[in-house]
N, C-alpha and C positions, 0 to 999 in steps of 0.2 A: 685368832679372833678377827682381823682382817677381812682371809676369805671369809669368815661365814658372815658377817657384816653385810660385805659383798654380793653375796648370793644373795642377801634378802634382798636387797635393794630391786635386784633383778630380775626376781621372780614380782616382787610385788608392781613392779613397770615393765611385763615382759610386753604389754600391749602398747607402749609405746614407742617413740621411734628411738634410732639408736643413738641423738642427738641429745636429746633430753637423758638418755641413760647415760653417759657420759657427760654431762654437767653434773647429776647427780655424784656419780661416784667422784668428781674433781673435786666439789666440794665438799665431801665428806671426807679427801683424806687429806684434803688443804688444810682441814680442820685437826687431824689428825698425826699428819706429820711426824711434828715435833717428838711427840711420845714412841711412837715404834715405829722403828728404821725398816720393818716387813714393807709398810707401809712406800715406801722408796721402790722397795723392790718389784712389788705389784703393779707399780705406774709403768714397770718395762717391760715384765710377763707379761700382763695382761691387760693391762689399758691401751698399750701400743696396737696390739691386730683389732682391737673397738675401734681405736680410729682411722685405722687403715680400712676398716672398711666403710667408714662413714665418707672417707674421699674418695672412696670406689665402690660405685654403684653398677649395677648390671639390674634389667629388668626382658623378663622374656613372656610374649606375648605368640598366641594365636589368631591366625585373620580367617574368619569366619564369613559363610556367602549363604544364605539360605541353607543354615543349619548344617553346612558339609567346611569345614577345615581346607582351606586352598593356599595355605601360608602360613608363614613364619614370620615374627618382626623381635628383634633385639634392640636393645636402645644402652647405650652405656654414657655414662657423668665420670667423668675424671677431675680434680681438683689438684691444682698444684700452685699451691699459692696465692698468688690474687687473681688464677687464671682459673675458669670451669672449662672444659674441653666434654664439648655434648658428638655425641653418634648415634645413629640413625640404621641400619641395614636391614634390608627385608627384601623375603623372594616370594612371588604370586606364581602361582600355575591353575589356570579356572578356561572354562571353555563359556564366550559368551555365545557368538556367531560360529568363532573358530576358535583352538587354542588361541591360548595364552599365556605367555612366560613373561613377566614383568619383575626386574631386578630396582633398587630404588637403595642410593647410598647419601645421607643426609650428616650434615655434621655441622657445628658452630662454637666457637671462642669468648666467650666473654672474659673481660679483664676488668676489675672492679664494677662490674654489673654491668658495661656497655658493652654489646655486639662489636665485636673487630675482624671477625673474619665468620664467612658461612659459606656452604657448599653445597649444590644440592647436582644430583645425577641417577639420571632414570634409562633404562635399557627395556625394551619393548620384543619381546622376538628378534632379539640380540642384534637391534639396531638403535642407536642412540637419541631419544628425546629430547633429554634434557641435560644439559649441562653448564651450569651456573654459579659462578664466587662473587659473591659482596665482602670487598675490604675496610677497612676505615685507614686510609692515606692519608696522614697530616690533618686536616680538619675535615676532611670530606668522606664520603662513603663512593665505594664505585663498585660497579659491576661491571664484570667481564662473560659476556656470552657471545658465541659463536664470532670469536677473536674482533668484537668490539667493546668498546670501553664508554658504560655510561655514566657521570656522574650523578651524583643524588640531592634531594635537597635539603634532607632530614640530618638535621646537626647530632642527633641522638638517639640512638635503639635499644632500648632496655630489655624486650626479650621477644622473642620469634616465634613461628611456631611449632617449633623443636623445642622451646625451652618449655611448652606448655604439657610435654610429654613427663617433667619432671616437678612442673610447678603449677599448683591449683592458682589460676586469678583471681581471689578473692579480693583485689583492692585493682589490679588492673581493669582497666575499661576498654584495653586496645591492645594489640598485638600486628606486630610487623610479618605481614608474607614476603617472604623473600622471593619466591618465583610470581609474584604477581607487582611485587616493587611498590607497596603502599602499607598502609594501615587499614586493621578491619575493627571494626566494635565487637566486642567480648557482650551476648548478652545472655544473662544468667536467665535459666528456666525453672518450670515450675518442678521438673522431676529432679531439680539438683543441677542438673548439668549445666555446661558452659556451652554455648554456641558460637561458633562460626561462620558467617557464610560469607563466603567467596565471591569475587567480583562476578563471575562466570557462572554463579547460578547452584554452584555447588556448597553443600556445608560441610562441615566437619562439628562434631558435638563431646565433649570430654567430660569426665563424670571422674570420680575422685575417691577413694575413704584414705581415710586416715593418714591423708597427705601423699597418699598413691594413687597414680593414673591407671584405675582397673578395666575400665571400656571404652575406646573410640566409636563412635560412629560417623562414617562415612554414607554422605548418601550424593549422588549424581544424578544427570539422567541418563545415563544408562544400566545402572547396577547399585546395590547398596553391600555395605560391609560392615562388620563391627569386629573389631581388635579390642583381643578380652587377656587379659593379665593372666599370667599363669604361675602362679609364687613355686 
């Protein structure tokens, strides 16, 4: 009686996320418990690998240039406790002038919702760009680039934008760049989207369903991109 309980539940929320499906089935056998001991045994079979995957996220995207595929981007969320552990990796291969081989590995920690460590590193024609950590030491934030050390002013970072690869801003208004060292305004557009743009002239644009990051767009002056979700 249980499983098929079970299964209704899931069929009838298979459009939601796997969060809500799981408070669902918690409360239903909270409720249930008592009466049938199956009930025990199904929180280990099978509500165990629902949560497991809800602490372990993978999302695999396409990077796209004028309609031709020149990339790969992966992005993974790990939760372990009061700690989220975000990742970032993606390889370009696109000929603007001349080839182009651009490697880009991105990552960030938060511990109770505040930024404590972020990384970012970019390889260009397998010569190094970028490479950059912002820690949170004692009450300060500091970054380390090109073996100096700066500190910060900002007593608090809530989410970067790596974390906006996992999280619609619907209530934020700002978001921390870590390779540019400031705050930028979040503004919401008429097609849905969230915008970005950059000290430097550049934006970045995120669009959403269902609590999923389905399209970036990337535009600069010299080339635009769009990073399209691939379920």
């Amino acid at each position: 009686m249980i499983p098929f309980l079970i299964s209704i539940l899931l069929i009838k929320y298979h459009n939601q996320n796997w969060v809500k499906k799981i408070l669902q089935i918690s409360k239903f056998l909270k409720a249930n418990i008592h009466r049938n001991f199956s009930a025990f045994l199904f929180i280990i079979l099978f509500l165990g690998p629902i949560v497991s995957k809800a602490q372990n996220l993978q999302l695999n995207y396409k990077i796209v240039r004028s309609g031709n595929t020149i990339g790969r981007l992966q992005l993974e969320k790990k939760i372990v406790g009061n700690k989220s552990n975000l990742l970032l990796i993606s390889e370009i291969k696109t000929h603007l002038i001349f080839l182009i081989n651009i490697s880009v590995k991105e990552s960030a920690t938060f511990e109770n919702g505040k930024l404590i460590y972020s990384s970012q590193f970019r390889k260009t024609n397998g010569m190094t760009k970028l490479d950059k950590q912002t820690s949170f030491v004692m009450d300060k934030y500091e970054v380390m680039e090109n073996g100096e050390k700066e500190k910060l002013s900002f007593p608090f970072i809530g989410t970067n934008l790596l974390s906006l690869y996992f999280l619609e801003p619907t209530v934020t208004k700002s978001v921390y760049c870590d390779k540019q060292q400031c705050f930028i305004k979040i503004t919401k557009m008429h097609d849905g989207g969230y915008k970005i743009k950059l000290p430097d002239g550049n934006s970045n644009s995120f669009y959403y369903e269902k609590g999923i990051c389905t399209k970036i767009k990337i535009s600069n002056s010299f080339y635009s991109i769009e990073i399209i979700y691939e379920p």
